[in-house]
C-alpha positions, 0 to 999 in steps of 0.5 A, spaced: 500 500 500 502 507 498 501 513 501 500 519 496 499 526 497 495 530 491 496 537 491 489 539 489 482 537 490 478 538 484 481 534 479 486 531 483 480 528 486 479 524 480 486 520 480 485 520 488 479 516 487 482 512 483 487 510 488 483 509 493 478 504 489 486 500 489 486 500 496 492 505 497 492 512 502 491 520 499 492 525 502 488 532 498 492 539 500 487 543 499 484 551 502 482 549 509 474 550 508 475 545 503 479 541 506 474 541 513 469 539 507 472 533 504 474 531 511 466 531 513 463 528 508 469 525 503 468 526 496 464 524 490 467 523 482 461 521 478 463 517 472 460 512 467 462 505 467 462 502 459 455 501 456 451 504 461 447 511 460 447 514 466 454 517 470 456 512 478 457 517 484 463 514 487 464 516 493 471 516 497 468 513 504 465 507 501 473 506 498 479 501 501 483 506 502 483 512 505 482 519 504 484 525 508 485 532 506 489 538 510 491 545 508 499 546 505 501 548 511 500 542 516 503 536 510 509 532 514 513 529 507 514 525 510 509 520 511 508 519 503 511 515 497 508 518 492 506 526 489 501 528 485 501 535 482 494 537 481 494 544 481 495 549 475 501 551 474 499 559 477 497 557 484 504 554 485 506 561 486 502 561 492 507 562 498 504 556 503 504 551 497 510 554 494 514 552 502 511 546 501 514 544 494 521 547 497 519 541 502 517 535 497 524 538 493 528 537 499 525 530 501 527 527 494 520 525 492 518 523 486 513 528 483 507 525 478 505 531 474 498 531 471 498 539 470 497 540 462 502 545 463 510 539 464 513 543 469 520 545 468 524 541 470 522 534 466 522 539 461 529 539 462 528 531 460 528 533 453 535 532 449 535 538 446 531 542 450 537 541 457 538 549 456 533 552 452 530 558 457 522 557 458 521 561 464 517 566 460 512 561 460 511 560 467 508 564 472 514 563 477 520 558 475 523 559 481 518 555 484 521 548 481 529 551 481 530 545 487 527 539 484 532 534 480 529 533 473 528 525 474 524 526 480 519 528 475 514 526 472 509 528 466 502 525 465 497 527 460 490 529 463 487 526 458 481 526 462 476 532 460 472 533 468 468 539 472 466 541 478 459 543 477 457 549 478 451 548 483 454 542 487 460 543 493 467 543 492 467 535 494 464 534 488 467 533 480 462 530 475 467 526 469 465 527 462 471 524 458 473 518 462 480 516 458 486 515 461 491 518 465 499 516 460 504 517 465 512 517 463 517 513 466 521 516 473 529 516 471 529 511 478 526 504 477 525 503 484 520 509 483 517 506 476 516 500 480 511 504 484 509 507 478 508 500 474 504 497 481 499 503 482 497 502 474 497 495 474 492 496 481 488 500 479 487 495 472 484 490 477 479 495 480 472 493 478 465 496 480 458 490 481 463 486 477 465 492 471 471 495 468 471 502 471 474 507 466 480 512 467 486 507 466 493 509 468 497 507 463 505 508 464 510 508 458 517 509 458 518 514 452 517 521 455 513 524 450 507 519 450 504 525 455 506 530 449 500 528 445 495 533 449 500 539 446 496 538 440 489 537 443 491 544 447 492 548 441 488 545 437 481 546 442 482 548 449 486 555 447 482 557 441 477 557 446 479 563 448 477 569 443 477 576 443 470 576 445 466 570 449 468 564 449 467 559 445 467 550 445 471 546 445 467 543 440 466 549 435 473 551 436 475 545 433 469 544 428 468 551 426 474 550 420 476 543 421 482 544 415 485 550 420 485 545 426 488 540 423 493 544 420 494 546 427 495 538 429 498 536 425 504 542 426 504 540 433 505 533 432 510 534 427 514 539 433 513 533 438 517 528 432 522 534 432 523 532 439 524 525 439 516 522 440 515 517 435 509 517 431 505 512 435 507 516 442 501 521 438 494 520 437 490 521 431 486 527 428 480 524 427 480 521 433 481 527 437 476 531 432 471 525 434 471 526 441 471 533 441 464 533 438 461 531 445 465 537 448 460 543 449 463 547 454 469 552 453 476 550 455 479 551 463 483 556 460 478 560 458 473 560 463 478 562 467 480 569 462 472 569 461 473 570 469 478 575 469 484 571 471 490 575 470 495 568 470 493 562 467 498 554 464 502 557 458 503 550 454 499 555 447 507 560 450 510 554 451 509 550 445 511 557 440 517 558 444 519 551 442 517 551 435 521 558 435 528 555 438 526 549 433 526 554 427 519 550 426 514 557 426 508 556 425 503 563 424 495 560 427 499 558 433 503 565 434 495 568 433 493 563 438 499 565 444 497 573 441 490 573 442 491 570 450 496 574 451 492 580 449 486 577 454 490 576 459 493 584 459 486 586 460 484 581 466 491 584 469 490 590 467 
């Protein structure tokens, strides 16, 4: 059994569950009212199962493992095997969390990333990317200066989850049930925790049934780089100069630009070193982008006036450039959300 620490209660609360349905310990750091919150009545993930029509409320106290949550300031490193991050990237700039993240560095614990956005030091994982300076990109790079690059790693939030508006904090509702792809840790004693959490949570079943939202480790570091293009495609050309759109008519909208798009980011992620079989096709991205009504995180947060949002649109341009390898609908993009969030900073 291990005993993980997830920072961030919304999203982290879909992996959590899925830890805690294989019968390992999580720890959510959370704000304290929320913590108090889960604390008392534990949380509930809503997913549907395969050929069923209507969502399962899963919930954290009728799981084998257990589940606790607690402010930043009150985690003892300690006591955990294992770190998810599962917050956006800006809130790691927050003072308690950042004297939290000093701690987990300090601690040599192996950090599993499921932000869209790679932290900085598994960036520095990427031959040719070593000393490439992305701090632009981020809202506070210093926040990752302590960590060592093999201490960290990536894994691709393909599932597409929300708290419902209407509903507590405690509450996440999953519309896209795929899996979590993680990259391998440069330690294999941690990749053999990794390999031992995936083949866990494989075995779990729910009134006999498989229970979608997999995670799925693979040794190539750059399987998890395959949201790059669902992101530039979709979830960033959500944002517009006036009200968000879908992601669906993001991508719908003109089907030959999205593609083009794609496929340029693909071919960035090639010029890295991804296989082609590291990616995942168009058309498939582009079919289960039909079921996606709701505008993009990223851009209900600008909508919401927030200044600082996870750059992967800034992130992906300054690769492209270092690679020589532009592209104009991408560098629109990076303007566009640029320009939004200096009015929301303004």
């Amino acid at each position: 059994m291990a005993n993980i620490l997830i920072l961030g209660a919304s999203y982290g609360s879909l992996l959590a569950t899925k830890f805690l349905m294989a019968g390992h310990d999580v720890t959510l750091v959370c704000r304290e009212k929320t913590a108090e919150l889960i604390n008392r009545a534990g949380t509930e993930v809503r997913i549907k199962l395969r050929d069923e029509a209507e969502h399962r409320a899963i919930h954290s106290r009728d799981l084998p493992g257990k589940l606790d949550a607690a402010p930043p300031q009150t985690i003892d490193v300690s006591k955990y095997d294992l770190v998810g991050l599962a917050m956006q990237e800006p809130q790691y700039a927050n003072h308690t969390i950042r004297v939290l993240m000093v701690k987990i560095a300090e601690a040599k614990l192996p950090c599993l990333s499921i932000m869209n956005m790679p932290p900085l030091p598994y960036l520095k994982r990427i031959p040719g990317l070593e000393g490439v300076n992305f701090e632009e990109a981020f809202t506070n790079a210093q926040v990752w200066e302590r960590f060592k690059p093999g201490l960290i790693s990536l894994c691709s939030p393909d599932p597409q989850a929300f708290r419902p508006p209407e509903e507590e904090a405690n509450v996440l509702h999953v519309g896209l049930p795929t899996n979590f792809k993680a990259a391998t840790f440069e330690d294999e004693a941690h990749n053999r925790l990794l390999r031992q959490l995936e083949a866990d949570i494989d075995a779990v079943r729910l009134d006999g049934k498989d229970v979608p939202v997999k995670l799925k480790v693979f040794d190539s570091l750059f399987v998890p780089l395959a949201k790059w293009s669902m992101l530039l495609t979709g979830n960033y050309r959500c944002i517009t100069l006036g009200e968000p759109r879908s992601i669906r008519d993001a991508v719908h909208s003109d089907i030959a630009l999205s593609q083009s798009i794609y496929d340029h980011v693909d071919a960035i992620a090639r010029k890295l070193g991804a296989d082609p079989a590291d990616q995942v096709p168009f058309e498939k991205y582009a079919k289960a982008a039909e079921s996606l009504l709701k505008p993009s995180s990223a851009a209900r947060a600008v909508a919401g006036g927030a200044p600082f949002i996870e750059r992967v649109d800034l992130l992906v341009k300054l690769i492209a450039h270092q690679l020589d390898f532009p592209n104009a609908a991408i560098d629109d993009t990076v303007q566009i959300v640029d320009r939004r969030l200096n009015e929301n900073l303004a």
